[in-house]
Backbone as CSV, one residue per row, in Angstrom:
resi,resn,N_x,N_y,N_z,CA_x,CA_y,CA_z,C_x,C_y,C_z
1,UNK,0.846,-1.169,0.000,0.000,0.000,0.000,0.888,1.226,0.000
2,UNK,0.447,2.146,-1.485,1.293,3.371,-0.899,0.053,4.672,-0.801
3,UNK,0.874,5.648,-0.414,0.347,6.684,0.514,0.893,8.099,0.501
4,UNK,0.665,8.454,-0.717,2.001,9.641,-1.474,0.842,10.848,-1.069
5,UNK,1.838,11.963,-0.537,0.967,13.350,-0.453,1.698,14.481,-1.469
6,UNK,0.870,15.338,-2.112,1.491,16.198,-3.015,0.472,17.196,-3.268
7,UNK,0.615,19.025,-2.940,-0.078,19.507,-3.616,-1.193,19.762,-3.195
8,UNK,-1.646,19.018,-1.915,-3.204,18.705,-1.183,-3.418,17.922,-1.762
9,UNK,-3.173,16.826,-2.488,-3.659,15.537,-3.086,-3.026,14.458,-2.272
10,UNK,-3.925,13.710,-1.927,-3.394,12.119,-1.593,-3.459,11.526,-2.596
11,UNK,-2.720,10.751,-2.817,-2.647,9.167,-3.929,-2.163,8.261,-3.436
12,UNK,-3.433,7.609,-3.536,-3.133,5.975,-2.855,-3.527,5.188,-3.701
13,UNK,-2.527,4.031,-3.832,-2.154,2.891,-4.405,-2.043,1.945,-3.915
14,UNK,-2.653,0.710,-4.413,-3.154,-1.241,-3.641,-2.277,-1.413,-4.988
15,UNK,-1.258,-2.440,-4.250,-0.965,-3.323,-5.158,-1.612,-4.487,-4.998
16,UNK,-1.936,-5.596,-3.830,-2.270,-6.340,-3.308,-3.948,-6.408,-4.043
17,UNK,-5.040,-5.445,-4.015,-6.525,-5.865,-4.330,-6.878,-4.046,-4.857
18,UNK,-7.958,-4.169,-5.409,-8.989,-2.376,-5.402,-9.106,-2.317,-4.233
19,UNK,-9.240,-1.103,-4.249,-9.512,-0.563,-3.037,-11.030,-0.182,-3.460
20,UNK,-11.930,-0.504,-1.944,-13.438,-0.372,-1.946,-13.828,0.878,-1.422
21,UNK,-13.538,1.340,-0.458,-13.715,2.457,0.308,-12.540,3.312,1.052
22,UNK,-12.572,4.562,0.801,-11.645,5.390,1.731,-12.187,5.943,2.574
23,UNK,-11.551,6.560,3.620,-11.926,7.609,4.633,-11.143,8.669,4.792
24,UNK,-11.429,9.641,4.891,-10.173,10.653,5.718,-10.735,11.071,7.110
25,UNK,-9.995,11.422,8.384,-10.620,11.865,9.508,-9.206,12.716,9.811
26,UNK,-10.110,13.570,10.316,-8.803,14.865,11.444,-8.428,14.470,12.728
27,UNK,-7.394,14.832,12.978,-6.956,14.590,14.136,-8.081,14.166,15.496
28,UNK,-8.997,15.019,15.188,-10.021,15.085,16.338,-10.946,13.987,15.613
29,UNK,-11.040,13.220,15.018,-11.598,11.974,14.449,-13.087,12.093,14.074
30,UNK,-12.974,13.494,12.955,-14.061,14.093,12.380,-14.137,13.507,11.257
31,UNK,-15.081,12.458,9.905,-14.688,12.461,8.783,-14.691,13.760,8.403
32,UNK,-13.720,14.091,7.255,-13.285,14.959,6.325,-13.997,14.482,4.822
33,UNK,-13.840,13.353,4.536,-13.408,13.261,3.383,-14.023,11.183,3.125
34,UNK,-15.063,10.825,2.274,-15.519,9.365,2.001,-16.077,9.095,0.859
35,UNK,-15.540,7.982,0.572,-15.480,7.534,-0.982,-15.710,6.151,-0.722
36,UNK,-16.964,5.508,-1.436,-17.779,4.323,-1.258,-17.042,3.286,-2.529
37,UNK,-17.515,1.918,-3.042,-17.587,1.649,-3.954,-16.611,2.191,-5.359
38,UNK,-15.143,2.363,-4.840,-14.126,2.522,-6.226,-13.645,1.783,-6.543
39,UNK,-13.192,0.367,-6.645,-13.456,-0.895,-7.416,-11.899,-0.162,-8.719
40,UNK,-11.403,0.269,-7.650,-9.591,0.492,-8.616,-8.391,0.449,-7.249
41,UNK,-7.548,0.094,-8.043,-6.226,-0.082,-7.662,-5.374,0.951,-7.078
42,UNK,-6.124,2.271,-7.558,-5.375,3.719,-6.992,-6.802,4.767,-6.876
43,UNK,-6.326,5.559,-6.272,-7.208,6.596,-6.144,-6.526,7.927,-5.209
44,UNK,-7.469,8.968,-6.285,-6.162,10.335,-5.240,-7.723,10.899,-5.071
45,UNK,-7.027,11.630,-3.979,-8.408,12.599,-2.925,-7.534,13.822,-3.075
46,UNK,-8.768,14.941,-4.111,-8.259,15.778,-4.454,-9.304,16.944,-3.639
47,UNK,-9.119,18.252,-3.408,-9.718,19.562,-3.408,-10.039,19.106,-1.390
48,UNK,-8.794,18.530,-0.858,-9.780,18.082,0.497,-9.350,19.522,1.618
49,UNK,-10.347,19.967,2.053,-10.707,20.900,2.381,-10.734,21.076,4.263
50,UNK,-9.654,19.586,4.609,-9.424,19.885,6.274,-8.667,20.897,7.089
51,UNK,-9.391,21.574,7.834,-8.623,22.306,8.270,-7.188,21.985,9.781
52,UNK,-7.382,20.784,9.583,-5.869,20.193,10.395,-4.750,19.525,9.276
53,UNK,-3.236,19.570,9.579,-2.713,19.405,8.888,-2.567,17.614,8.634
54,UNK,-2.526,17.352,10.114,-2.511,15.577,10.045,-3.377,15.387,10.242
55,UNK,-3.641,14.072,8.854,-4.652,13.429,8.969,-4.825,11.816,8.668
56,UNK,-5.944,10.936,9.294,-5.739,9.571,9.187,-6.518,9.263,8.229
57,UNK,-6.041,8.319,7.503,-6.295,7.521,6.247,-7.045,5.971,6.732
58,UNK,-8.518,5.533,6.375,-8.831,4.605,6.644,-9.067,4.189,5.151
59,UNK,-7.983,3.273,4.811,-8.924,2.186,3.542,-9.537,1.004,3.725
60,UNK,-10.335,0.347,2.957,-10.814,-0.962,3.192,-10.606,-1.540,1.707
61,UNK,-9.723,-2.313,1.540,-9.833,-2.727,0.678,-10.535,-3.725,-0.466
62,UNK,-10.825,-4.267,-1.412,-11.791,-5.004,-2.021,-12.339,-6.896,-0.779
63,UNK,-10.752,-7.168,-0.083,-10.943,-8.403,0.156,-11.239,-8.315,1.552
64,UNK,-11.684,-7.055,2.204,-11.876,-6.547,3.506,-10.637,-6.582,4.851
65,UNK,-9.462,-6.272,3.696,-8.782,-5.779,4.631,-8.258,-4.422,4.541
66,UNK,-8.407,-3.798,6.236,-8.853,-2.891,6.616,-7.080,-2.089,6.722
67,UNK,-6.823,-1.402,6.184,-5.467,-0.199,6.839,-5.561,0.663,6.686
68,UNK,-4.714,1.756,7.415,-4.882,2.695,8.363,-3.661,3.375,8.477
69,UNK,-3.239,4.644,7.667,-2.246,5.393,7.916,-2.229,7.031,8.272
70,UNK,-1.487,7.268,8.956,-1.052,8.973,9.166,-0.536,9.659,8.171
71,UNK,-1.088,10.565,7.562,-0.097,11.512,6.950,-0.204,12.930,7.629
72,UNK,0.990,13.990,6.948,0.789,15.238,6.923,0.637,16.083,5.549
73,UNK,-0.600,16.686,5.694,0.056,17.227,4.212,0.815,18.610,4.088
């Protein structure tokens, strides 16, 4: 799984399965940011509009496994 920040864009990449669902949440474990049903291998979260700088990344991927990373952007 990668987890590239650039620009205010995340891009995330499954090598392993699609990815089914994302999340973004703020520090204070507000969603920001959810994306249902994307049935691809990458996906970037563009125009995201949190006002904290770190934020956690929940994916679920197609075979229901679940990870979970920190970034800053």
């Amino acid at each position: 799984m990668s987890v590239v920040t650039s620009n205010h864009e995340i891009r995330i990449q499954s090598q392993l399965e699609p990815i089914k669902n994302i999340m973004v949440y703020d520090m204070l474990v507000r969603l920001v940011f959810e994306k249902d049903n994307i049935g691809n291998p990458e996906f970037i979260v563009q125009n995201l509009n949190a006002k904290e700088k770190a934020l956690i990344i929940k994916i679920v991927l197609e075979n229901g496994q679940l990870i979970a990373r920190k970034i800053v952007l």
